[in-house]
The first five atom37 places (N, CA, C, CB, O) and aatype in JSON, in Angstrom:
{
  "aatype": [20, 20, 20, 20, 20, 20, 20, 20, 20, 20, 20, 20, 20, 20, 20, 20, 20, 20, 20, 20, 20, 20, 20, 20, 20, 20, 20, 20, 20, 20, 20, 20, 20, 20, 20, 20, 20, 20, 20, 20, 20, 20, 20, 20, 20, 20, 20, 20, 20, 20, 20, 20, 20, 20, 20, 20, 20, 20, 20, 20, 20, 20, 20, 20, 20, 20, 20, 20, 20, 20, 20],
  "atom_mask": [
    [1, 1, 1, 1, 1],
    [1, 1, 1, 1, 1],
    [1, 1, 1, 1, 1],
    [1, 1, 1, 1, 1],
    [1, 1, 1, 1, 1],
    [1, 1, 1, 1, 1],
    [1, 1, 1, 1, 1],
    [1, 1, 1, 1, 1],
    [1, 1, 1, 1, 1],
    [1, 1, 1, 1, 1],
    [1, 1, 1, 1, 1],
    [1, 1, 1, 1, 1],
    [1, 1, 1, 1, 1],
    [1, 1, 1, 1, 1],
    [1, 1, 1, 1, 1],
    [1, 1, 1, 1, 1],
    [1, 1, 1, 1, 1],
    [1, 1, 1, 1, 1],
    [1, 1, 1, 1, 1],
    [1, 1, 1, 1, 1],
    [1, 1, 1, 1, 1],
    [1, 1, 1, 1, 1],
    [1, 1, 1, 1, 1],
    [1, 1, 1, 1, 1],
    [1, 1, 1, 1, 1],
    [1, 1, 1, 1, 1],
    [1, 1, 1, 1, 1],
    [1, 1, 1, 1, 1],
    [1, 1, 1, 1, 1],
    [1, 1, 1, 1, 1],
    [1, 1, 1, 1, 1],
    [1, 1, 1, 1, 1],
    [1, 1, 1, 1, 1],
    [1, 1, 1, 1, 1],
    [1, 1, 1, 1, 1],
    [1, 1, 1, 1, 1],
    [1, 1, 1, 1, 1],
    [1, 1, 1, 1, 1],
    [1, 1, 1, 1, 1],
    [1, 1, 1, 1, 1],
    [1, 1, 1, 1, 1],
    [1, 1, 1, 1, 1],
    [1, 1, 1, 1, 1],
    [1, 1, 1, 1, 1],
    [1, 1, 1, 1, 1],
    [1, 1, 1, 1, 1],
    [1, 1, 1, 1, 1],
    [1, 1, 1, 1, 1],
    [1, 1, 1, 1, 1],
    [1, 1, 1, 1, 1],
    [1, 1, 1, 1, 1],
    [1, 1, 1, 1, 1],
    [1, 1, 1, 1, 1],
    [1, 1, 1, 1, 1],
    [1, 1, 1, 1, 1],
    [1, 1, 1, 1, 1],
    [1, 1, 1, 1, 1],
    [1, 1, 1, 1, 1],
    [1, 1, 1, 1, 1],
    [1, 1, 1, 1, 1],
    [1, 1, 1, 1, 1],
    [1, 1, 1, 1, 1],
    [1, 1, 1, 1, 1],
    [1, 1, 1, 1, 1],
    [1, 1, 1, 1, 1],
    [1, 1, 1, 1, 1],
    [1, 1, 1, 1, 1],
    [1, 1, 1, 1, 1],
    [1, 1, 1, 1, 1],
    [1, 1, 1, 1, 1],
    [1, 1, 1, 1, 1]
  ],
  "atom_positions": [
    [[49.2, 19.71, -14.5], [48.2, 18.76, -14.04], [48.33, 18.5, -12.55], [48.32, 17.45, -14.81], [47.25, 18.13, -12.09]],
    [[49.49, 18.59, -11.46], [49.99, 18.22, -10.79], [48.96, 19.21, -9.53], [51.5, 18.25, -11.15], [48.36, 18.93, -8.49]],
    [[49.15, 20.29, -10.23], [48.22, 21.64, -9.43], [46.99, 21.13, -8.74], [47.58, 22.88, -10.6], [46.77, 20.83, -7.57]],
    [[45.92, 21.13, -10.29], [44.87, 20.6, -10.68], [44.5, 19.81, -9.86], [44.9, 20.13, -11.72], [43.55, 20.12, -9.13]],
    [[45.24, 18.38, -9.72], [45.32, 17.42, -8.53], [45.22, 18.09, -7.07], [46.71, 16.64, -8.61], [44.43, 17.88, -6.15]],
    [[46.14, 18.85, -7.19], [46.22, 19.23, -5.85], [45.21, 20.19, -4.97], [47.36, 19.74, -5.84], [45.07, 20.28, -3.75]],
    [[44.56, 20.89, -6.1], [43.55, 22.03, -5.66], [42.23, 21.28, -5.6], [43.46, 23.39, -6.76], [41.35, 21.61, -4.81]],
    [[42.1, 20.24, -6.45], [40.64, 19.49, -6.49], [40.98, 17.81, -5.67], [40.03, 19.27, -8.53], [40.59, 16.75, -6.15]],
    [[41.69, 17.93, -4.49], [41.89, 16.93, -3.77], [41.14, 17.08, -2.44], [43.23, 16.74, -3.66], [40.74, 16.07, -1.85]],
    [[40.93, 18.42, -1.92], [39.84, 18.45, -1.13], [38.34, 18.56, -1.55], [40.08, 19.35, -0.42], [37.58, 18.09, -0.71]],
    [[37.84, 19.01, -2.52], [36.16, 18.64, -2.85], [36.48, 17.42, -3.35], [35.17, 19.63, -4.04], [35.47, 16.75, -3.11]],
    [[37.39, 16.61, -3.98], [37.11, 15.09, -3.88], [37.13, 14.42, -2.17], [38.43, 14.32, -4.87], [36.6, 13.59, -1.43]],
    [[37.47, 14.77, -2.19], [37.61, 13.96, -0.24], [36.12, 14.24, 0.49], [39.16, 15.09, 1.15], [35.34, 13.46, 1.03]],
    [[36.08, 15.37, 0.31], [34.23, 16.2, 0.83], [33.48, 15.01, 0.21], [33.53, 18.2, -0.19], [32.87, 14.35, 1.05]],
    [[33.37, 14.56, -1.11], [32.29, 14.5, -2.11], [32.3, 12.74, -1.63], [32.72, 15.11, -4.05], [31.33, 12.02, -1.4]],
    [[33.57, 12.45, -1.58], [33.67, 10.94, -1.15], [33.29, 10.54, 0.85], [35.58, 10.5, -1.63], [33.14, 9.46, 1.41]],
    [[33.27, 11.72, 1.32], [32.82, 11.41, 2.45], [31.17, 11.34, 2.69], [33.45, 12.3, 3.24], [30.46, 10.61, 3.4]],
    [[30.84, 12.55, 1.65], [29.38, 12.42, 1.56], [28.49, 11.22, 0.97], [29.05, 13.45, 0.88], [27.38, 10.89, 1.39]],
    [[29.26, 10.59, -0.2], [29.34, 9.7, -0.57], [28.76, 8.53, 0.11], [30.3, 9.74, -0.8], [27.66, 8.01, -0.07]],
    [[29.79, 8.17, 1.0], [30.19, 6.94, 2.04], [28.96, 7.24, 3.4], [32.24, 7.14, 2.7], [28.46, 6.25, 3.92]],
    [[28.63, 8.41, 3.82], [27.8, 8.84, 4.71], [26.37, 8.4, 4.38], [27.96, 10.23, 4.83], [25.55, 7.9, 5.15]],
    [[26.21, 8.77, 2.78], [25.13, 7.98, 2.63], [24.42, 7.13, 2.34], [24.84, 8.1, 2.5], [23.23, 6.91, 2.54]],
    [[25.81, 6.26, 1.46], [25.23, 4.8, 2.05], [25.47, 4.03, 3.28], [25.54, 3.9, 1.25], [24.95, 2.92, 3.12]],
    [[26.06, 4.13, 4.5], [25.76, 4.26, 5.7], [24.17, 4.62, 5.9], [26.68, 5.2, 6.22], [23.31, 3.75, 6.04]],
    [[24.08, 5.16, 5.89], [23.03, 5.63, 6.15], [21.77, 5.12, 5.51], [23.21, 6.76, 5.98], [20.9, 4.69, 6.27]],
    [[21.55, 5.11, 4.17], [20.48, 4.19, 3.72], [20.62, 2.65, 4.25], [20.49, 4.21, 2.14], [19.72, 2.1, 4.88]],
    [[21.67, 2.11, 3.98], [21.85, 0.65, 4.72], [21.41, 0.71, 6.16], [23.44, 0.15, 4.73], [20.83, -0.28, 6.62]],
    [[21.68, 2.05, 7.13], [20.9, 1.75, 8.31], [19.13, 1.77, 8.12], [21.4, 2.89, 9.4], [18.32, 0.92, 8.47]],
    [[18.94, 2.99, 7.49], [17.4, 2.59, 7.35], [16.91, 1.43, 7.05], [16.81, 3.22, 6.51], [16.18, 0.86, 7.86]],
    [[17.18, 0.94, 6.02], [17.01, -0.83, 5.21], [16.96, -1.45, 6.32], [18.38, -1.63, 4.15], [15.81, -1.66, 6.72]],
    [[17.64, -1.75, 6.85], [18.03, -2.78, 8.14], [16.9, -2.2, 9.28], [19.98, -2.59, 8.8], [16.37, -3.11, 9.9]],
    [[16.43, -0.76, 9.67], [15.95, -0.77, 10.94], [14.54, -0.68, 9.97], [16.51, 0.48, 12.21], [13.61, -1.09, 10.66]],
    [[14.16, -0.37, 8.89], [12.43, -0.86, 8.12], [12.4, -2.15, 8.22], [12.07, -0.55, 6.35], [11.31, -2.7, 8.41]],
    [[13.64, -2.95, 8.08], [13.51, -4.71, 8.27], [13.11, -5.06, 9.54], [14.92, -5.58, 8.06], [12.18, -5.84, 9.72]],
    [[13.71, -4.57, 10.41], [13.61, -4.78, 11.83], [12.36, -4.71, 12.31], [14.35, -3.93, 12.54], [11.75, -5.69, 12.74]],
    [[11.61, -2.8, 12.23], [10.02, -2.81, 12.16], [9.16, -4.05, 11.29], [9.62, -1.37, 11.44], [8.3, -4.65, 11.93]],
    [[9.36, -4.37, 10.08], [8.35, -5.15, 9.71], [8.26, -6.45, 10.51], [8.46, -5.37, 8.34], [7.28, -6.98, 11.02]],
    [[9.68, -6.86, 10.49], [9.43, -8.36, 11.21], [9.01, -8.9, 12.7], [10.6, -8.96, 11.1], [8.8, -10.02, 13.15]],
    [[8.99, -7.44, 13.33], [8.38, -7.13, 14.55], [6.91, -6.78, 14.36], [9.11, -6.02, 15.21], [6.06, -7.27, 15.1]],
    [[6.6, -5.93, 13.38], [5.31, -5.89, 13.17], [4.34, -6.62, 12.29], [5.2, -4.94, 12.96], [3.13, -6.54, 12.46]],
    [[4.83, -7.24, 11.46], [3.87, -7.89, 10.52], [3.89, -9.6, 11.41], [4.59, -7.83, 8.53], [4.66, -10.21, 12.15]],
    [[2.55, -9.83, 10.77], [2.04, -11.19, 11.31], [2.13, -12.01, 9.83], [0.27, -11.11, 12.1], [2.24, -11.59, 8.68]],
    [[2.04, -13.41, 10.43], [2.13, -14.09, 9.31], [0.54, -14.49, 8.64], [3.04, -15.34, 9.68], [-0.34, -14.88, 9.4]],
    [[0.3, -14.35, 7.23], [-1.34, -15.09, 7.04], [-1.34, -14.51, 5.07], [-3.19, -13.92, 8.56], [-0.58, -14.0, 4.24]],
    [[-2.71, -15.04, 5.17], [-2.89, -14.77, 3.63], [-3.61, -13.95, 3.77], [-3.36, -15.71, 2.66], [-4.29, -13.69, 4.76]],
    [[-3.51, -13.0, 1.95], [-4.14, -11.64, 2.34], [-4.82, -11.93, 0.64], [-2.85, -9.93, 2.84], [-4.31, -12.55, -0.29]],
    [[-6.33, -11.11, 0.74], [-6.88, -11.24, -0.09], [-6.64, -10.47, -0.93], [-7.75, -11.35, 0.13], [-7.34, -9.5, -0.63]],
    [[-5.8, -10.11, -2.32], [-5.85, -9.45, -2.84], [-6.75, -9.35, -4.3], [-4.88, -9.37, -2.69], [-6.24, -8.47, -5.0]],
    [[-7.66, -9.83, -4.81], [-8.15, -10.22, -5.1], [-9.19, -9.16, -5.89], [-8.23, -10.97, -4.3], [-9.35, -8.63, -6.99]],
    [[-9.74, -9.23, -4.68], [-10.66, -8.09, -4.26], [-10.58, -6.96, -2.82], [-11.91, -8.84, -4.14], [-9.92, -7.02, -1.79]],
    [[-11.58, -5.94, -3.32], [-11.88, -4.99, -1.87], [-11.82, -4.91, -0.63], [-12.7, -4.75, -1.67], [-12.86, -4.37, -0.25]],
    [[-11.31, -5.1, 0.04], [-11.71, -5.41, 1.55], [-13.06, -4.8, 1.9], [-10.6, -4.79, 2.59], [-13.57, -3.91, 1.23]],
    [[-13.68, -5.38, 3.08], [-14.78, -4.65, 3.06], [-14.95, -3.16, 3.85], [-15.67, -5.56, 3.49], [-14.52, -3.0, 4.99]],
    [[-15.62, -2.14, 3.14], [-15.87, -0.72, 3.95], [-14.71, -0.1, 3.31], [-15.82, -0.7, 5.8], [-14.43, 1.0, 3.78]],
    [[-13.79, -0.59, 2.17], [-12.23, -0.01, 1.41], [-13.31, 0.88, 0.52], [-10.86, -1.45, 0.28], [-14.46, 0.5, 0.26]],
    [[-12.76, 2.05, 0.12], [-13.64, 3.32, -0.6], [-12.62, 3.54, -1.52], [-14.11, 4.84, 0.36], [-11.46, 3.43, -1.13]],
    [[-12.92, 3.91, -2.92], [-11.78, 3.79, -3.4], [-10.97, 4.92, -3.66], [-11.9, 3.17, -4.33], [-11.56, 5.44, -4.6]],
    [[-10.09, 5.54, -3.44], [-9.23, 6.83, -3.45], [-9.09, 7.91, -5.03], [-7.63, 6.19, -3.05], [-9.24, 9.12, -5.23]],
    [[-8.78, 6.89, -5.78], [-8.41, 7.26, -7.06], [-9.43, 6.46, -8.11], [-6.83, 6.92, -7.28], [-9.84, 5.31, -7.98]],
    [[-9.68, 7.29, -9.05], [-9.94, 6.62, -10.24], [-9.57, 6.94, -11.65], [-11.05, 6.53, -10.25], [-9.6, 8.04, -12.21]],
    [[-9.26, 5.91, -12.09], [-8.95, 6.62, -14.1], [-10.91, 6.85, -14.5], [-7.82, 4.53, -15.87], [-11.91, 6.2, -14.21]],
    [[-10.62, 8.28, -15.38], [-12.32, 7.8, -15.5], [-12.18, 7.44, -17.17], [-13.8, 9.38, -15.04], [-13.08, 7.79, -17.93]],
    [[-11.05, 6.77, -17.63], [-11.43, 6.31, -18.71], [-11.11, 4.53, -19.14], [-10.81, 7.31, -19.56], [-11.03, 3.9, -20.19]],
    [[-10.98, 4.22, -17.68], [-11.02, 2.77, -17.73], [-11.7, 2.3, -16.08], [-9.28, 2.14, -18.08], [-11.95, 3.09, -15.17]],
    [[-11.85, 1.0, -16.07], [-12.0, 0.87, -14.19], [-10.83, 0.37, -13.58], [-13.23, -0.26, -13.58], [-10.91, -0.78, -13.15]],
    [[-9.84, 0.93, -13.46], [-8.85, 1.09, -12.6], [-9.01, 1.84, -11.3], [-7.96, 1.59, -13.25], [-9.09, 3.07, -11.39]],
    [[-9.06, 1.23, -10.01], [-9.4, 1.57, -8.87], [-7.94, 1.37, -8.23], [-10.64, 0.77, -8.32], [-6.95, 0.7, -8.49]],
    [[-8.23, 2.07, -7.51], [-6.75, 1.81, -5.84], [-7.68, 2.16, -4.86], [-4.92, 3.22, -5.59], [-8.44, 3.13, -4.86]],
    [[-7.53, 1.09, -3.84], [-7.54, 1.3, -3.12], [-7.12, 1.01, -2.0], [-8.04, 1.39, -3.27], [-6.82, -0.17, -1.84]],
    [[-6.93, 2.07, -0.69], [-6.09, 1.96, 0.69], [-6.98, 1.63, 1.88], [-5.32, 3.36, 1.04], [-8.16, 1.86, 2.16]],
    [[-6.01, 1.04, 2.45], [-6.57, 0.65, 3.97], [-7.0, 1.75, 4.84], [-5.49, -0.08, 4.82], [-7.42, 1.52, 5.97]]
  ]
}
């Protein structure tokens, strides 16, 4: 067993660096998408409700009225 350990101690070390790299890494994105929104978004109410006006709708189910639509 001692081997075993010893031969599979470097792809554990690889696998744990890759690991650690990427959550680094997603946590930086998170944080710099936080950063953009709160720099870019304004504060207000948004109608969701309904359509905006001149919104066309992208998708449709054609066996119910389920619409999406984008800005």
């Amino acid at each position: 067993m001692a081997v075993w350990l010893a031969e599979a101690r470097r792809p554990f070390d690889l696998y744990a660096a890759i690991v650690a790299g990427s959550a680094v890494s997603y946590n930086l994105d998170l944080w710099l998408y936080g950063r953009t929104l709160e720099r870019s978004l304004k504060p207000g109410v948004v109608d969701v409700d309904g359509p905006q006006a001149g919104a066309q709708p992208v998708w449709k189910v054609h066996s119910s009225n389920i619409r999406i639509y984008f800005k």
